[in-house]
PLY file of the C-alpha trace (Angstrom):
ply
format ascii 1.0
element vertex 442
property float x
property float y
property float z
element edge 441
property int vertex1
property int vertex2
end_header
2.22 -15.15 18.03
4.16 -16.38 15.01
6.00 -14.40 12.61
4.49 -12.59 9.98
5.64 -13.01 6.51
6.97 -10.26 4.49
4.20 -10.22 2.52
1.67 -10.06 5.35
3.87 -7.64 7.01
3.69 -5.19 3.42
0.07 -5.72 3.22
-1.09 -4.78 6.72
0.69 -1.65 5.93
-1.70 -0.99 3.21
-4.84 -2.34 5.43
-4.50 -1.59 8.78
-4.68 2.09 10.00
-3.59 1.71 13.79
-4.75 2.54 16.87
-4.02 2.37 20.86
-5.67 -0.82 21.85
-8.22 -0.54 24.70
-10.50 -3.43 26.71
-14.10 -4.08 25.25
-15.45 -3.31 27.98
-18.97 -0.80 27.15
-19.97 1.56 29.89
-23.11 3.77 28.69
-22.30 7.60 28.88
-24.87 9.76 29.29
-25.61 10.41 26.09
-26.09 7.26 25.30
-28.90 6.82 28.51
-30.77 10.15 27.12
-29.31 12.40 30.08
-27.53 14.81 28.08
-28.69 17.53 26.98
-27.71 19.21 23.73
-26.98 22.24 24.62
-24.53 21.37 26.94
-22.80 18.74 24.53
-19.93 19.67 21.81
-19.15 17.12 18.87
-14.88 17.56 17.67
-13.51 15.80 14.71
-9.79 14.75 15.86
-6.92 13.96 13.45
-3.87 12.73 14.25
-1.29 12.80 11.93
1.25 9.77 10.26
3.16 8.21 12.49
6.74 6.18 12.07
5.37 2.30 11.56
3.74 0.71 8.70
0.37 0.97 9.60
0.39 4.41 10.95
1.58 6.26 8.00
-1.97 7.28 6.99
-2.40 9.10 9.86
-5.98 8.64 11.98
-9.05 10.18 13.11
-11.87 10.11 15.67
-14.49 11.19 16.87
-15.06 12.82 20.61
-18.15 14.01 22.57
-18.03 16.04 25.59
-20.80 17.02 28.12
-19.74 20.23 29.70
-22.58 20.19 32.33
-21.99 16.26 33.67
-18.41 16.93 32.64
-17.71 13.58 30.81
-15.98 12.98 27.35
-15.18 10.07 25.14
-13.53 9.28 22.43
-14.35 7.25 19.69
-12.31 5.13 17.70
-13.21 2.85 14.90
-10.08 1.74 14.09
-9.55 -1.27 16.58
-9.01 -4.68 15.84
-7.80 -7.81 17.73
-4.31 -8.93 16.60
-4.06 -12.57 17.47
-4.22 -15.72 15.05
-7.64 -15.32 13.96
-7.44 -12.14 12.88
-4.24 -13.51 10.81
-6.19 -16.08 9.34
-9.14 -13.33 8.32
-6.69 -10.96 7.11
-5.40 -13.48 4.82
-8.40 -14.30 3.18
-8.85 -10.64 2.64
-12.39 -10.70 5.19
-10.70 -8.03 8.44
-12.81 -7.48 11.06
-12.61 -4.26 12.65
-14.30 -2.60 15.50
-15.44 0.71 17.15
-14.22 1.34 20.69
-14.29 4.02 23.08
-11.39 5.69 25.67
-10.89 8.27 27.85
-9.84 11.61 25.50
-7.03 12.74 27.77
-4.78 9.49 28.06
-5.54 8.95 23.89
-4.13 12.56 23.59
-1.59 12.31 25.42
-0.18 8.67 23.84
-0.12 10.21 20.19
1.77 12.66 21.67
4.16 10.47 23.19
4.54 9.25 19.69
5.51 12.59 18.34
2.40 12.98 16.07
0.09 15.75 16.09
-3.33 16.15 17.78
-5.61 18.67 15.60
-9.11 19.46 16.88
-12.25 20.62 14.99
-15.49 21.22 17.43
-18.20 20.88 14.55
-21.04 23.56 14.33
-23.89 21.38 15.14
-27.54 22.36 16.08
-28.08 20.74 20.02
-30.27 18.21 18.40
-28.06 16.90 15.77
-25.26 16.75 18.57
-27.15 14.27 20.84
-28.22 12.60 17.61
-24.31 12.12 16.76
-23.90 11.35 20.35
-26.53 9.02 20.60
-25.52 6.86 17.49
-21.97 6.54 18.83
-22.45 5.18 21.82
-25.20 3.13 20.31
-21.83 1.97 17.83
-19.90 0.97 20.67
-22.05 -1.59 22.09
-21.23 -5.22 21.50
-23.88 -6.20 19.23
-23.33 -2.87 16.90
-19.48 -2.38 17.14
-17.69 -4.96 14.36
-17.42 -4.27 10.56
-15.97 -5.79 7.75
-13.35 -3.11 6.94
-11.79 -2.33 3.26
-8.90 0.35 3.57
-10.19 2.40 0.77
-14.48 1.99 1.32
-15.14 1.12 5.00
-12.27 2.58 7.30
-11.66 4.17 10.45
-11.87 7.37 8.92
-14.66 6.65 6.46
-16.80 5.75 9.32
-16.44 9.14 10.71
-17.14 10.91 7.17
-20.73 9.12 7.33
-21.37 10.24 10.71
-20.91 13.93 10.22
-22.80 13.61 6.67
-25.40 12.50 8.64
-25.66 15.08 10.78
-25.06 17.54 7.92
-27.97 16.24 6.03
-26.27 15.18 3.55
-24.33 17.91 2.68
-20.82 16.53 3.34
-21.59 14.18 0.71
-23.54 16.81 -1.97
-20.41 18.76 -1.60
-18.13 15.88 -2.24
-19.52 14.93 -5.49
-16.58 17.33 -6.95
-13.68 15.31 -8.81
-11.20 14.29 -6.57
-8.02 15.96 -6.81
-5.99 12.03 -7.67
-6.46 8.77 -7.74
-6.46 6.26 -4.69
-3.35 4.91 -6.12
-1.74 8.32 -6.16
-3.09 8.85 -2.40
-1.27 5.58 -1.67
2.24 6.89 -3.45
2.32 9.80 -1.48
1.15 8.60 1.62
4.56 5.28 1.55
6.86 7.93 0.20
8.41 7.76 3.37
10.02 4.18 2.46
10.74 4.03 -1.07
10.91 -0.15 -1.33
7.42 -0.10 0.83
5.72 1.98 -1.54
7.44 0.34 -4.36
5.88 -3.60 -3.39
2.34 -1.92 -2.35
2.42 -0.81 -5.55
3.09 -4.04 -7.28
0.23 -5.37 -5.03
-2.61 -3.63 -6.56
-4.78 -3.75 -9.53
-6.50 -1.53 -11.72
-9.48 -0.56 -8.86
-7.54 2.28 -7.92
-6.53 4.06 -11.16
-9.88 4.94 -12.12
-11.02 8.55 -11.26
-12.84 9.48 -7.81
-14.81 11.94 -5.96
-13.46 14.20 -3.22
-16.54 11.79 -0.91
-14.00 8.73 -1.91
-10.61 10.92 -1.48
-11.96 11.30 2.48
-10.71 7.58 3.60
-7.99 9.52 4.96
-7.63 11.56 8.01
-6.13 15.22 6.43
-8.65 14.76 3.43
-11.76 14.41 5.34
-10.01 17.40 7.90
-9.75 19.53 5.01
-13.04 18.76 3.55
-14.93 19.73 6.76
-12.79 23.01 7.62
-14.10 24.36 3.86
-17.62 22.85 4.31
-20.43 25.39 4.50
-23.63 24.21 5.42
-27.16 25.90 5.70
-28.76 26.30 9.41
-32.25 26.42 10.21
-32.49 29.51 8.66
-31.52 29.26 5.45
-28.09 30.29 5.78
-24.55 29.03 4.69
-22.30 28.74 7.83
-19.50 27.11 8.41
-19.34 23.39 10.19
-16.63 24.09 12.34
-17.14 26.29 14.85
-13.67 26.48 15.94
-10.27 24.48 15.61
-6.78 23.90 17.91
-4.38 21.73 18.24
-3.77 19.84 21.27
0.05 19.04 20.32
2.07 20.05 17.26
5.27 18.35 15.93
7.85 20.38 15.78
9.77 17.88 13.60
7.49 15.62 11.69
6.86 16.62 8.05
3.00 16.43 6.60
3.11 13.89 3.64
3.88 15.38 0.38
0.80 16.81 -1.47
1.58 14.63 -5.01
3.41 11.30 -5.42
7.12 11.80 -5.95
8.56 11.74 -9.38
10.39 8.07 -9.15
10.03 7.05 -12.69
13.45 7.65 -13.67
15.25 6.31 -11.05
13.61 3.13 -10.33
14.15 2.84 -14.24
17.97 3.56 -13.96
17.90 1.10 -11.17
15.85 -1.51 -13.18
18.51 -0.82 -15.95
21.53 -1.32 -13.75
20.43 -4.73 -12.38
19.77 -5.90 -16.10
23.12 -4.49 -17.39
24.68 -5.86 -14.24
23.62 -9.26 -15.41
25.11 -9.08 -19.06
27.99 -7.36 -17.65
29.03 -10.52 -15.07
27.99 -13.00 -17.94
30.53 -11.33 -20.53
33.49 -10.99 -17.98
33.13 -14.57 -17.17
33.57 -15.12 -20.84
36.16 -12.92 -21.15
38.61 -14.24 -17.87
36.43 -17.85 -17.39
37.06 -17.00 -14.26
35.01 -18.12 -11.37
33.66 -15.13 -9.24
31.67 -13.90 -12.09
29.54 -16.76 -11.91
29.36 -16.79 -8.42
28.04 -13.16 -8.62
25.48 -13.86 -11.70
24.14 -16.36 -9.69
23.87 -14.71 -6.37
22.18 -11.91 -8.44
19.56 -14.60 -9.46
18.73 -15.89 -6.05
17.88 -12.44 -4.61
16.08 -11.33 -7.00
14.05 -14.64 -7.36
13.37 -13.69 -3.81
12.77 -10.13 -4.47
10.38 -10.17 -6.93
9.56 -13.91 -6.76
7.67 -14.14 -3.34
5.74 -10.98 -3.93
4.55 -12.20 -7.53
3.72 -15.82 -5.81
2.12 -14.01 -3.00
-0.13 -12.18 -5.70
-0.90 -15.11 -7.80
-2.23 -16.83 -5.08
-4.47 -13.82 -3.36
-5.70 -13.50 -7.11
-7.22 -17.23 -6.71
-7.84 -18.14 -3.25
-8.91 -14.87 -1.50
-11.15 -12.00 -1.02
-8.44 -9.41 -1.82
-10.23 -7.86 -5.03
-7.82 -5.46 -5.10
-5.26 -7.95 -6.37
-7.54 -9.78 -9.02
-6.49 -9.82 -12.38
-2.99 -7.72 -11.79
-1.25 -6.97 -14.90
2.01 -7.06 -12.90
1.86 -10.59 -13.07
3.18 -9.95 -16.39
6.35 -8.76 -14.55
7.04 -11.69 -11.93
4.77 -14.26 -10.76
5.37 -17.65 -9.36
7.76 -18.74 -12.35
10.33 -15.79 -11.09
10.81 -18.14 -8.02
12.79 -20.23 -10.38
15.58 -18.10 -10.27
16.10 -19.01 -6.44
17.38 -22.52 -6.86
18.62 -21.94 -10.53
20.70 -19.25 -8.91
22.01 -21.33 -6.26
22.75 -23.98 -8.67
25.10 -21.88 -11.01
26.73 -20.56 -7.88
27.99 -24.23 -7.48
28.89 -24.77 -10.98
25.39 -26.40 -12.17
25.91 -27.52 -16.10
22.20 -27.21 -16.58
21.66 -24.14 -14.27
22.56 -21.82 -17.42
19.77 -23.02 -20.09
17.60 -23.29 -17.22
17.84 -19.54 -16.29
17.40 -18.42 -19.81
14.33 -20.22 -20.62
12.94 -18.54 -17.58
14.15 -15.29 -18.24
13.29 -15.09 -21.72
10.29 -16.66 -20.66
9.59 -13.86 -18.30
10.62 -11.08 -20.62
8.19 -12.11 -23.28
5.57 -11.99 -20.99
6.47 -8.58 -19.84
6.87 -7.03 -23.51
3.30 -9.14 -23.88
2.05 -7.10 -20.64
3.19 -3.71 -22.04
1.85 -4.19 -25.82
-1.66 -4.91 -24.44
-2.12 -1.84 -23.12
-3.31 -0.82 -26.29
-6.50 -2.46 -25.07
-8.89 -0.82 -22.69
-8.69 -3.42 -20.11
-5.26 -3.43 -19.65
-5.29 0.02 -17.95
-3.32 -0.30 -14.59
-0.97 2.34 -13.70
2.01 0.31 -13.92
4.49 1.85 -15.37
6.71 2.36 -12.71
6.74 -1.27 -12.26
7.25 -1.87 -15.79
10.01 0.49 -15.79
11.91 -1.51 -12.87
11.42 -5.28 -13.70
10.97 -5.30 -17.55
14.73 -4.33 -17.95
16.18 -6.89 -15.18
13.82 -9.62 -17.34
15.47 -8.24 -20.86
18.63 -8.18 -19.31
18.78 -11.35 -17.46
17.36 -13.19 -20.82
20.24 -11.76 -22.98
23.09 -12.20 -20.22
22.56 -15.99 -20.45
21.16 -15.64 -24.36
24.63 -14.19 -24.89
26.41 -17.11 -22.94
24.46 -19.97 -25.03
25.08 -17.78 -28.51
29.28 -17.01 -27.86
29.13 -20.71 -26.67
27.57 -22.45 -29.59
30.24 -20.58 -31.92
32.74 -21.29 -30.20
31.97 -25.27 -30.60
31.52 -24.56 -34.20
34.73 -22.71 -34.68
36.43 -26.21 -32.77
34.36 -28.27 -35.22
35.33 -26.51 -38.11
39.05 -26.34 -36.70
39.23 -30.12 -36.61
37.70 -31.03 -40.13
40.80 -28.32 -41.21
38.30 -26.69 -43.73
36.72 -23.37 -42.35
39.60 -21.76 -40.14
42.62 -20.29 -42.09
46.00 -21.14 -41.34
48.09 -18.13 -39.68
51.53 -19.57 -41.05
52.72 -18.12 -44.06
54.06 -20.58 -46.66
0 1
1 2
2 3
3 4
4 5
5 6
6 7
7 8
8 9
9 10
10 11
11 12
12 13
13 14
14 15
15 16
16 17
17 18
18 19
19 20
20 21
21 22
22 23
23 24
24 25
25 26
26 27
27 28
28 29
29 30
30 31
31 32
32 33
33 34
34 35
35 36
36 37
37 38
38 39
39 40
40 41
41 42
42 43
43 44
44 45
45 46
46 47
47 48
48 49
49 50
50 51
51 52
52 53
53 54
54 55
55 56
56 57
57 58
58 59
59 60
60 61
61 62
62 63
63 64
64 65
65 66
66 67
67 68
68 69
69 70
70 71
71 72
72 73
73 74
74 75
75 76
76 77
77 78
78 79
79 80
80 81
81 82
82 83
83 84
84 85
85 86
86 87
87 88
88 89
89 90
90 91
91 92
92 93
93 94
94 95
95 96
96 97
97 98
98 99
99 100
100 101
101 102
102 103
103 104
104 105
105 106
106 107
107 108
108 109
109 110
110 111
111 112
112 113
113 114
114 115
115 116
116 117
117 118
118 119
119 120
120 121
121 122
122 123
123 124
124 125
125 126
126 127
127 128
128 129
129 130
130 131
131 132
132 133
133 134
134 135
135 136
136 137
137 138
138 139
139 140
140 141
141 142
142 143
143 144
144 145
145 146
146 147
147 148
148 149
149 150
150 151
151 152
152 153
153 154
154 155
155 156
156 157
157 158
158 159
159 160
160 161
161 162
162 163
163 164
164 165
165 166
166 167
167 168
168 169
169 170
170 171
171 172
172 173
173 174
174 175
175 176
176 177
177 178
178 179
179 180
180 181
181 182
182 183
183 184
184 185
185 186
186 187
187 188
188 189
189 190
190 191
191 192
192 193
193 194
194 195
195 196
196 197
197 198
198 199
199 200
200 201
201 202
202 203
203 204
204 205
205 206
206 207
207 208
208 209
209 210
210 211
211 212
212 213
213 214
214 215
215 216
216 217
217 218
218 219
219 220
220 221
221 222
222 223
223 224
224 225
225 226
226 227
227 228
228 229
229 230
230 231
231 232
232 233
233 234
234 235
235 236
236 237
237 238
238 239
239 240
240 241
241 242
242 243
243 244
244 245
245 246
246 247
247 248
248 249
249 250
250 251
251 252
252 253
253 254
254 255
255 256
256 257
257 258
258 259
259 260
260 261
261 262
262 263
263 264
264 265
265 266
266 267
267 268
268 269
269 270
270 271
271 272
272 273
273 274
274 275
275 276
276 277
277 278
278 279
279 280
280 281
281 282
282 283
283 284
284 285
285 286
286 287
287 288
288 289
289 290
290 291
291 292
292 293
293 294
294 295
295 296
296 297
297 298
298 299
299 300
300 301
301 302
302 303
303 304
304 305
305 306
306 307
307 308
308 309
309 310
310 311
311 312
312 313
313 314
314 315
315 316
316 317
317 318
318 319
319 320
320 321
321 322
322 323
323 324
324 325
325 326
326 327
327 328
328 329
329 330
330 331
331 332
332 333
333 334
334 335
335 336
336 337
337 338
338 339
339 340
340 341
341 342
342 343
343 344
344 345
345 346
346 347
347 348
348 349
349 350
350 351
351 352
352 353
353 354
354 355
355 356
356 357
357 358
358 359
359 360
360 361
361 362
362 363
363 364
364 365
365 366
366 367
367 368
368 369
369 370
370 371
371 372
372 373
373 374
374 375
375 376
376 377
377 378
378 379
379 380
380 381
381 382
382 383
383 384
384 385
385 386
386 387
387 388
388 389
389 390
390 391
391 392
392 393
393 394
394 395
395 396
396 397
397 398
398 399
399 400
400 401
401 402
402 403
403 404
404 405
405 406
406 407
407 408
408 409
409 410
410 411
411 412
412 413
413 414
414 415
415 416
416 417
417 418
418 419
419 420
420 421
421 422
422 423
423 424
424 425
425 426
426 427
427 428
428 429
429 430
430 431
431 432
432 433
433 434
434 435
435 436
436 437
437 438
438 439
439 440
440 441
């Protein structure tokens, strides 16, 4: 299997929510052949919590059913997917096919717990028909002809899947109740959930457009595992008779962490120091370009332009990589992304204009400042039109970090044309004898 890119490694992050693969293989439970009988069959909601890699850190959920009398249980996961070279390809054009498998509940237990990450249990407080109805539908699910999806991480997940299940069986009520406001945006959801690696969180961030700054519904806020937990555990929902009760009928955990942390419940407060940071590489940048006009020695150069080429990489491939989704996929989440204000495929630039000031390049200099300046216009551009209503994206973190490296890169090489252009006039004016006053006294 060939490498993945960064890029593709950054965005799987953001759409994949893992899971322990299992064969394809479909052997119809009972339930599924009509021998169950309700009574005798309990529904749980499982949620296992974030785990250490990329595409675990939103946690997971599934769904298991359990006949007491026959003694068999399944669980059911909808978050599988083949990872192999056509899935690659798929992913890419922003069309992921996902899929709804089923394993034994024991051996699925006992890997999460192997991974340190904790197994919580909800049985839900269903009437015997509604459980062999949920029953019945998920091993209906599983079979080959039912089990694929086209999944979005935000609409159609692993975990969404499981939300419309238990609404149906509800009635309805899951989703009357989640009509509330949601307590933050998607793109707050997303913060919190990548706080755990600040440069992660950071370039997912970059990534997305404005689809996930507008407000949302507690219904929408349940694409992840501990927001749909929570939402059941509070849900009260009427019986037969008329009255409220509560949808789980009872809850344990089946393994507990003693070490991992829940994610935060809000976003962390970066804003100031990814601007310091933003402000340091800028300042860095004027900094090198005035000591190398100050000594004319060599290593400052070397440094300004070793500053160039990684961050023509850093920001570079990840504003290319965005520019092209924009035109050639089905990624809408990256259409129309005001951070291409920021960097975009002209930040490449600084790679081999970077390299070439290294090695003492005589155009390398103009070259970087009509990119830079370039780049900063388009990023003061970026930030005055959000005056306007359609330039509403929540990116002022962004802003915050790449705006100042743009400024500051444009007037560290802005500086070196200015002092440069005096100092040939001052040489002119030396040799016509008429602007530069003697320092001998008569």
């Amino acid at each position: 299997m060939p490498r993945l890119s960064l890029i593709t490694s950054c965005l799987l992050g953001l759409l994949l929510l893992a899971a322990p693969a299992s064969a394809r293989t479909v052997s119809v439970p009972p339930w599924g052949r009509g021998e169950s009988r309700g009574e005798d069959l309990s529904i749980w909601l499982v949620t296992f919590s974030p785990g250490d890699d990329v595409p675990s850190w939103w946690g997971h959920g599934s769904l298991v059913v359990e006949d007491k009398r026959l003694q068999q249980s399944r669980l059911y996961n909808y978050g599988m997917f083949s990872f192999d070279e056509a899935m690659l390809a798929r992913f890419a054009m922003g069309r992921l096919e996902f899929w709804v498998g089923h394993s034994p509940v024991g051996a699925t237990f006992r890997f999460y717990e192997s991974e340190d990450r904790d197994v919580r249990i909800q049985e839900l407080n269903l009437t015997p028909e509604q459980r062999v109805d949920v029953a019945k539908r998920l091993a209906d699910n599983v079979l080959p002809e039912n089990r694929e999806y086209l999944y979005h991480h935000y609409n159609d997940n692993c975990v969404t899947r499981l939300r419309d299940m238990i609404d149906v069986a509800s009635g309805g009520q899951l989703r009357e109740a989640d009509r509330a406001p949601g307590r933050m945006t998607l793109r707050e959801h997303t913060r919190r959930y990548t706080a755990v690696n600040a440069p992660m969180s950071v370039l997912l961030d970059f990534m997305m457009n404005d689809e996930i700054d507008r407000p949302i519904t507690k219904w929408e806020e349940a694409f992840l595992p501990d927001e749909l937990e929570a939402q059941v555990a509070s849900l009260q929902v009427k019986g037969a008779d008329g009255q409220p009760r509560s949808l789980v009928a009872k809850g344990w955990s089946y393994y507990e962490s003693p070490t991992r942390r829940r994610p935060p419940a809000a976003p962390p407060a970066w804003g100031p120091w990814v601007l310091a940071l933003g402000v340091a590489l800028g300042g860095l940048a004027v900094g090198l370009a005035a000591w190398e006009r100050r000594r004319g020695s060599r290593l400052p150069r070397v440094l300004l332009g070793l500053e160039n080429f990684v961050l023509g990489l850093v920001l570079g491939v990840p504003g290319t990589a965005l520019f092209v989704m924009w035109l050639v996929t089905d990624h809408t989440v990256t259409y129309r992304n005001e951070n291409l204000f920021l960097a975009n495929p002209l930040t490449l630039l600084a790679v081999p204009f970077g390299v070439a000031l290294m090695f003492g390049g005589r155009k390398a200099r103009a070259r970087l400042f009509k990119v830079w300046s370039t780049l900063a216009v388009l990023g003061v551009l970026g930030v005055v039109l959000k005056v306007l209503p359609p330039f509403d994206q929540d990116n002022w973190r962004l802003i915050a970090l790449i705006l100042p490296i743009s400024l500051g890169m444009a007037g560290a090489f802005g500086l070196d044309r200015v002092l440069a252009r005096l100092g040939g006039s001052a040489r002119a004016s030396a040799g016509r004898g008429d602007a530069v006053p003697s320092l001998k006294t008569p």
